[in-house]
Structure formats: C-alpha cells, structure tokens
N, C-alpha and C positions, 0 to 999 in steps of 0.2 A: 326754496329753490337754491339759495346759497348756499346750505348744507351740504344737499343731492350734488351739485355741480362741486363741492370741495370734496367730497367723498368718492366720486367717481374718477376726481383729480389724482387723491392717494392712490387708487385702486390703479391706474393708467401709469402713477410714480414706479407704484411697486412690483408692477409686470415688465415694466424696463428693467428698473433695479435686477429683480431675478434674472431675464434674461442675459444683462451681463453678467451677472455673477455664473450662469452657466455656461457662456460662451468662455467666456476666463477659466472657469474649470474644464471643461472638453478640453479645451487646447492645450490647458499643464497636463493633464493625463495623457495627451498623445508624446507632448514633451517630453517625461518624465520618461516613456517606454521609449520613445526614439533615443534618446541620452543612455539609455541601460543597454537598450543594443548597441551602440556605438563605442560605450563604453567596456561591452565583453568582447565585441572585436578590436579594442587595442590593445587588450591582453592574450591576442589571440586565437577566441573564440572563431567558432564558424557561428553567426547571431545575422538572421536575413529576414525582413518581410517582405513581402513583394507590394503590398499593404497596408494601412494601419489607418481606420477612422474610428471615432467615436460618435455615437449618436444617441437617441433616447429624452429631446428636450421633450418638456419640461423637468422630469423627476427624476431622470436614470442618465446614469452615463454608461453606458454600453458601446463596448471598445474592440472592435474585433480586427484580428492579424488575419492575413488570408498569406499564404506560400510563406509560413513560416519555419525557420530550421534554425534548430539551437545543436551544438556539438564540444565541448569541454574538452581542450586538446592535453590537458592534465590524467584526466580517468577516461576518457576514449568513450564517454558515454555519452547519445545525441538520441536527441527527438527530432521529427520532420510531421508535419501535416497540414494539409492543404488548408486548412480554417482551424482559429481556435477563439473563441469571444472570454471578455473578463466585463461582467456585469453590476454592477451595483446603483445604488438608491444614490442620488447627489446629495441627501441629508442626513446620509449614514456609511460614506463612503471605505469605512472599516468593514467591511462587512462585503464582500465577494462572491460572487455566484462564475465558478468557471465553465463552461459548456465544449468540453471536447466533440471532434467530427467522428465524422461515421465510419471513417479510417484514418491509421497512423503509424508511423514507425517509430520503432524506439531499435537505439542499438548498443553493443556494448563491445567491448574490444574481442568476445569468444563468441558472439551471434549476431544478427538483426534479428528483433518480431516485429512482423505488422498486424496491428489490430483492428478488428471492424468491432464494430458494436452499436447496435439500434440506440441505446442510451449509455453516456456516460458523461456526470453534472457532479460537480462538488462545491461547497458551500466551504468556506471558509473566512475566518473572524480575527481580525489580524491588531494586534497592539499599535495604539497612537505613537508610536515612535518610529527613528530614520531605520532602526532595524525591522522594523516589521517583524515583529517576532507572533508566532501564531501562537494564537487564544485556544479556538478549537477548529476544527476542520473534519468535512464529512464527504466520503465519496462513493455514489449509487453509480454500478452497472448492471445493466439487462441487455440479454441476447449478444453476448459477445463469442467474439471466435481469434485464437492469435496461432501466426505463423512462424515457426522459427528457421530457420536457411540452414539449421541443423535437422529438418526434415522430418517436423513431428508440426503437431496442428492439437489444438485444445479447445474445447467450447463449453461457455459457462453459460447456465440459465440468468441467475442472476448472482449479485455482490455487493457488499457495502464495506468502507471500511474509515472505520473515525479515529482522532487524536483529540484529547482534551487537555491543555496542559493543568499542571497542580502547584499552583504558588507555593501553597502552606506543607510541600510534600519534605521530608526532614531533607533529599538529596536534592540539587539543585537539577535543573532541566529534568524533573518527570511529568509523565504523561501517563494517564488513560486511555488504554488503547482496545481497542477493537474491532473484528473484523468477522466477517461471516459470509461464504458462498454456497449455493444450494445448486443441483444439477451442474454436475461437475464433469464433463467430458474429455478425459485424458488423452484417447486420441488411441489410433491404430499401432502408434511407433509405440506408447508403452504399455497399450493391452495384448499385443501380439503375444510376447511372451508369459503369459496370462490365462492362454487357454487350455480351458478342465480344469483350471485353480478355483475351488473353489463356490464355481460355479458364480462366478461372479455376473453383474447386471451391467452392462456397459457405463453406466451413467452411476457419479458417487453422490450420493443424497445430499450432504450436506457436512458443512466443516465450517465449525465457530471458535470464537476463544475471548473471552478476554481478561487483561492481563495493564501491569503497570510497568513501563519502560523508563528509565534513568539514562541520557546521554551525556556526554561527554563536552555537549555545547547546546543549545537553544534550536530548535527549526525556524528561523527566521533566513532571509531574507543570504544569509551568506552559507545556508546550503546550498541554493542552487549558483552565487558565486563563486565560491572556494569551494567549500569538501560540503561531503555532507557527515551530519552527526552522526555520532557511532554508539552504540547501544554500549552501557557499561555491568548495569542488572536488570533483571526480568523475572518478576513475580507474576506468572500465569495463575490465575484466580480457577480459571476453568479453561479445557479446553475438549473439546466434543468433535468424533469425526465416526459419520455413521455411512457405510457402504454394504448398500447390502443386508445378510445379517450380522456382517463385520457392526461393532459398534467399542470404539473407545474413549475412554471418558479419563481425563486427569487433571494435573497442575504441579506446582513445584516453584521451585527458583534456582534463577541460577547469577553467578556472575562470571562476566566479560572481561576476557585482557584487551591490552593494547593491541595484539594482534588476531582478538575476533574469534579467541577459542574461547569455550566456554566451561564453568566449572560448575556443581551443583547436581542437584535430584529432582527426578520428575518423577509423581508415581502415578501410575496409571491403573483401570479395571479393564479390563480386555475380555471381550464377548467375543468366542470361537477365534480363540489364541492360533492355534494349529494352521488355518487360513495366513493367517497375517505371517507367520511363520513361514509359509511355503509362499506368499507373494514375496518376502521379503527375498527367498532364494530364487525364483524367478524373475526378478528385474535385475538381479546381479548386485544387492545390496549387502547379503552376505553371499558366504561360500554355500556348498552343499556340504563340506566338513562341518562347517559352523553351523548351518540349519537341524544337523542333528545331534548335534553337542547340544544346541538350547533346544532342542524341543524334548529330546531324556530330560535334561534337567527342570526344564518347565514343567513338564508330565509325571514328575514327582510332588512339586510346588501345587501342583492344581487337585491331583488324588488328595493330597493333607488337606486344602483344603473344603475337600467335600464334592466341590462341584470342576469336572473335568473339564469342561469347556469354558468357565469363566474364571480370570485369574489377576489377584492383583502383586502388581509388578514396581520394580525399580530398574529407570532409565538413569544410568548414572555417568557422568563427565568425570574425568580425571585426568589431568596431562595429558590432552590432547588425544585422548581415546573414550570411546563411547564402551557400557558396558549394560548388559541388560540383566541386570540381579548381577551374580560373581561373573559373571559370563564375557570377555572381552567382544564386541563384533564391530570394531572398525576404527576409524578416523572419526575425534569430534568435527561437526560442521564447520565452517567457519561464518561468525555470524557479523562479519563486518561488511559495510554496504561499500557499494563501487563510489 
C-alpha cells in the first residue's frame, strides 16, 4: 500500500511538474512573438496582431495570430491574413508545422496578390540556435487561386515546394531545392493572346525541377528581418515542364552577380520547338522579327538532326542578355529576390 500511495504520489509530482513546465513554455512562445512584433515595429515595420494565443496542453504548443499584418518598409514587401497558426510538439519544439488560412495577401511595391487555397501547410526544421537558421523546410498547396490588382487571376491544382540545407556542400549556405506544380491555370490575361497557338489545353500539366542553390547568407531568422538571401549559383540537376504536347526537359548552371543577372548554360530537349516558338512571340517575349530569325535557324538545327520537331538546344546568359544557341532574344532575367 506504501508503494501504491508513493507511486501515485510521483505520478500527481510529475503531472504538476509538466504542467508548469507547459505553462512556462506557452507563455515564453507568446513572449517571444509578442517581443518580435514589437520589436519590427520600432524599426519601423507595420508588425499587428489583433491576436496571439497558444494552446495545445498537454504536448503541443499551438500558437495562432488572428488579424495579422507584416510590411518591411525597406523592400515595400507585406503579408496580411486574417489567421496564421505556428504549431509544434512541446518535446521537439524545433520542428514547426505552419498552417496558412484560406485567404491572404501578399504585396509588393509593383502589385498586391490575394490568395485563396483549400490547403496550404509547411513543415519546417529549424537549428537549435538564436538565429534560427533552417535545417529543412517543405511546403504543400492544393486548390489554390491568386489575384493580382495587375488584373490577371492564376489557379493551381496542386504544389509543393522544399529546401534542405547541405552543411558538407564545398560553398557555404547551399541548399537542395525543389519544387513541383501540376494543373497549372495561367488565366484568361495570358492565354488570350494564345489563341490558335498551337492548339493549346487551357491548363499546363505540370512543371518540376530540382536543383542546388548557393546564397549569399543563411535562411534564417534575418531573412525575414533584414534582407532576404540572394541566390549566388544554381546547378539545376533537372528541370521538366510538360504542356500539352509541348514537353521540355533540361539543366545547366549558372552563376549570379550582385546585381541578380545571371551567367552560364542551360541545355534543353524541346518537343514541338515551332509551338514554344510561336507562344514565345505571342505573349510579347520575343519580337516577331526575332521569332523568325530563331525559328530559320532552329529549323536548320532540327533537319541535321534527324527529327524536326524535337531539338536539343542552348539557353545561354552573357552580359546581361539571354541567347538561344547564337541567337540574341532579350534581357537576362533578373534573379534577385525583393
């Protein structure tokens, strides 16, 4: 009976014990966020919740913002939506589970999009230290749709898209990256000019890739403070985008300046070139001088090698112009993030 009654006594110790130790943890995690908002609005920020509990005892701490609005008066770049939760285990609180709502805005200093989506959850694994620097991170959408105030509308079936970083990688901040969308809905503003091209299907199949990213600093914790990292090389392993009977298939590397242009070869196979050729002169990406400067030269390229309709190619960067084989046809992109 002595036993029973000291054993039942531990048991009754150690269900207080936890308890404080949860209630002590809830309340640093509401802290912790309350102190990070307070602290990006004295630098300025627009940082608001209308909001903020944590709940989830005994094993979770589940923290969710309701009328939240983040705005970085530096890059003019802001999120606003009405709920956003940050979920995790209280015995492995590395480890995040974030649960976007069903709609939100995001904006930038040249548009706002708002987006709806039935799902969208990421999972993300973050280093024991005050940077927080991420480990790996993964993010699923299905059934989404975004609006841009530039008066085009897009809707995706579904998406995922991950970052793993690579300690052992020779460059310091790389990552394995990946990403992949299937039912791809571009929308009326850029299929209009599109019609009889091809004979295209409203909706693009599918577009994958992945590839290995080198930045210029860490994804932690002073991305979304300061700046965020800026891509410096990119070795795309594979990259696949099938519309249709359009289907291209490549990879390549390239590297990045300071100011986001990019240099390097990407070589691609390209199934019914002549298509992709005539979309690229109906969305206004090349000319229609250009469109038939490369498509003579291509349709010599493609006769040598046997088969007309399929052709493998070089996309190539050079000072700040993109060229397709000898071929000039524009401005390189610029691949530095807001």
């Amino acid at each position: 009976m002595r036993k029973l009654t000291f054993f039942l006594l531990l048991l009754i110790l150690a269900a207080i014990a936890w308890g404080v130790f949860w209630v002590f943890g809830a309340r640093t995690v509401e802290n912790v966020m309350n102190d990070w908002l307070a602290e990006r609005r004295a630098e300025g920020w627009v940082a608001e919740a209308s909001a903020l509990e944590t709940r989830g005892f005994p094993n979770r701490f589940d923290t969710t913002f309701e009328g939240l609005e983040l705005a970085d008066p530096d890059t003019e770049v802001g999120w606003s939506a009405p709920a956003f939760q940050l979920l995790s285990l209280s015995y492995k609180p590395n480890h995040v589970i974030a649960v976007w709502p069903g709609q939100q805005t995001f904006s930038t200093p040249d548009a706002s999009y708002t987006m709806s989506a039935e799902t969208m959850r990421g999972s993300i694994i973050i280093s024991p230290s005050l940077s927080l620097e991420t480990q790996s991170s993964t993010i699923e959408i299905a059934a989404a749709s975004v609006t841009s105030t530039k008066g085009w509308t897009a809707d995706l079936g579904s998406g995922q898209i991950s970052m793993r970083a690579r300690p052992d990688a020779a460059q310091a901040h790389t990552y394995d990256l990946y990403f992949t969308f299937s039912e791809l809905d571009p929308g009326d503003a850029f299929l209009a000019p599109l019609k009889g091209v091809a004979g295209l299907p409203r909706v693009i199949d599918a577009v994958s890739m992945t590839a290995t990213g080198s930045f210029d600093k860490a994804w932690d914790l002073s991305a979304v403070e300061v700046a965020r990292p800026q891509l410096r090389a990119l070795t795309i392993n594979q990259i696949t985008a099938r519309w249709g009977d359009l289907l291209l298939v490549g990879g390549g590397a390239l590297e990045v300046s300071v100011d986001g242009t990019p240099t390097g070869d990407l070589e691609f196979e390209a199934t019914n070139w002549r298509d992709m050729v005539d979309i690229a002169e109906a969305t206004g990406a090349i000319t229609p001088d250009a469109a038939r400067g490369i498509t003579r030269a291509l349709s010599l390229m493609a006769n040598l090698s046997g088969d007309p309709e399929q052709l493998d190619l070089t996309v190539s960067f050079r000072r700040g112009v993109m060229f397709l084989g000898p071929i000039p046809v524009g401005a390189a992109p610029d691949m530095g993030l807001p």
